[in-house]
C-alpha positions, 0 to 999 in steps of 0.5 A, a space after each residue: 455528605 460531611 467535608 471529609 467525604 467531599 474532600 476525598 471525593 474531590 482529591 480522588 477525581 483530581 487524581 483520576 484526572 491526572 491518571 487519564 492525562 498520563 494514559 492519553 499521554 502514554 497511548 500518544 507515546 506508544 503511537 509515536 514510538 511505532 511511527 519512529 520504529 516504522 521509520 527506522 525499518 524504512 530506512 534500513 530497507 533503503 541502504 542500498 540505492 534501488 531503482 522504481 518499475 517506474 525509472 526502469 520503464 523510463 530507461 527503456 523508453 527513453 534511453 534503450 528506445 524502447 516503445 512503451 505504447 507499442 507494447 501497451 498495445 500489443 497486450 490490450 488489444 481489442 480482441 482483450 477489450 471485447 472480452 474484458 468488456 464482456 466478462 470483466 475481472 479475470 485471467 486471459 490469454 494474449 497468445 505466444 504462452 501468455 496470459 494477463 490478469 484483469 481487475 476493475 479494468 487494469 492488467 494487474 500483470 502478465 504470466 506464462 500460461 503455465 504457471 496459472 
């Protein structure tokens, strides 16, 4: 192969190699910016104060004296824990008009029976 041919072949990896630089820089940005994006989303979500399920149950329990054990045990009771051990996954009645929907062992929530 004579030097010329070398020389460009050599000049032409040099180049691709700054081209695969730019590229992963690139992609890098690109992530960065949809991280920065995701961010800013959150933060507009967040303008106004907002209160968790979680601070809403601890109020109750706490401030409004509500028990929150009595409650759990008025949903799972152990007519629920024989069929849920029975049947697993699924929808179940728990009386007065409602039902509780199980997956993997955990009431996902409780709706009025006609609405399923």
């Amino acid at each position: 192969m004579s030097k010329n041919v070398e020389a460009k072949l050599q000049e032409l990896d040099k180049r691709l190699g700054e081209i695969k630089g730019i590229l992963l820089e690139h992609d890098s940005l690109l992530e960065e910016g949809r991280l920065i994006s995701d961010q800013i989303e959150l933060l507009k979500k967040r303008r106004h104060l907002s209160l968790s399920d979680h601070a809403i149950v601890r109020y109750m329990e706490r401030v409004l004296g509500i028990d929150i054990e009595q409650i759990t045990n008025m949903v799972i009771t152990e007519s629920l824990k024989t069929k849920v051990n029975a049947m697993g996954n699924g929808t179940y009645g728990i009386g007065d008009g409602f039902k509780v929907i199980i997956k993997d062992n955990y009431v996902l929530t409780v709706v009025k029976k006609e609405k399923l």
